[in-house]
C-alpha positions in Angstrom: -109.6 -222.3 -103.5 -112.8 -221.6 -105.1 -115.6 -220.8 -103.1 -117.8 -223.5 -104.3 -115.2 -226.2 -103.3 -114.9 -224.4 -99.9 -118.6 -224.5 -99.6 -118.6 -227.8 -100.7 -115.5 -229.1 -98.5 -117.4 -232.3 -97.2 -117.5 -235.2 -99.3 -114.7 -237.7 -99.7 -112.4 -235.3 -101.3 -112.5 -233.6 -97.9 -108.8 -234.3 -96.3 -110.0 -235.2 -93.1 -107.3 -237.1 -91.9 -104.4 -235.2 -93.1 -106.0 -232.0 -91.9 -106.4 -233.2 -88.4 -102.6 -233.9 -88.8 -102.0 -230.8 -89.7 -103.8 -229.0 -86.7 -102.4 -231.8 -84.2 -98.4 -230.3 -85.3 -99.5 -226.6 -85.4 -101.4 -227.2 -81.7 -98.0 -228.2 -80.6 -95.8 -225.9 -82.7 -97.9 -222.8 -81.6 -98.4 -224.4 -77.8 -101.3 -223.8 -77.6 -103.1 -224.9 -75.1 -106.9 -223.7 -74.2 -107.5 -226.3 -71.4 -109.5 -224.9 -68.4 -111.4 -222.6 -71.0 -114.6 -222.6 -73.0 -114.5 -221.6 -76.2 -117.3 -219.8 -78.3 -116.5 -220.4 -82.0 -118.5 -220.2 -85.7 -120.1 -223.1 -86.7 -119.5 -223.1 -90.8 -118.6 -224.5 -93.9 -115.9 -225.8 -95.9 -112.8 -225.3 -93.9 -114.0 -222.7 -91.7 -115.7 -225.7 -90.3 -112.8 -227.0 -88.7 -112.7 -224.1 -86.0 -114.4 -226.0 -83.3 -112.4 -229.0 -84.1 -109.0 -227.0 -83.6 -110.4 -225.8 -80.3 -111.2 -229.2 -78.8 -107.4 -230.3 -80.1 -106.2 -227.8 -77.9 -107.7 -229.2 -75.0 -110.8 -226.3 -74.4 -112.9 -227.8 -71.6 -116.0 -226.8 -74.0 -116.5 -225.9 -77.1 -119.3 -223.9 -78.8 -119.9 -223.3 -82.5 -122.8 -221.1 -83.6 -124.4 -220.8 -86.9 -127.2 -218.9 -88.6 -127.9 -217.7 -92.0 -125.5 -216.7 -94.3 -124.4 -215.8 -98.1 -121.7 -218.8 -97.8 -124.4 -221.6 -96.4 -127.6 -221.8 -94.5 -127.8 -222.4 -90.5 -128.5 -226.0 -91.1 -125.7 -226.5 -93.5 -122.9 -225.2 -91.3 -124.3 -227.1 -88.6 -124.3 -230.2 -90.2 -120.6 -229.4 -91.4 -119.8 -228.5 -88.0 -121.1 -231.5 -86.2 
């Protein structure tokens, strides 16, 4: 994937629902389970944004994604990603 549509991995053409599929089978062909634990994650862009989302499917009692400055986005963006 280019970096630009990785960067740019949240408009409609972002799979959303399939990739929330995805993580939902890999969760429970990798058993993972992170309940009972708080997890400190990136906040970011593109696909790297889905981090936090993954942890919360797994059941982490807390979740925390961080962002700051970067070559790949600004703070604000990955936030906003993030959220």
């Amino acid at each position: 994937m280019s970096a630009d549509l990785d960067r740019y991995a949240c408009d409609a053409r972002f799979p959303g629902v399939q990739l929330v599929r995805f993580i939902r089978r890999e969760i429970e062909r990798a058993r993972l389970d992170l309940k009972g634990l708080r997890v400190l994650t990136e906040a970011s862009v593109g696909y790297r944004r889905v981090t936090p989302a993954l942890a919360a499917l797994a059941g982490a009692d807390e979740v925390y994604a961080v962002g700051r400055d970067s070559v790949a986005a600004s703070r604000k963006e990955a936030e906003e990603q993030t959220g």
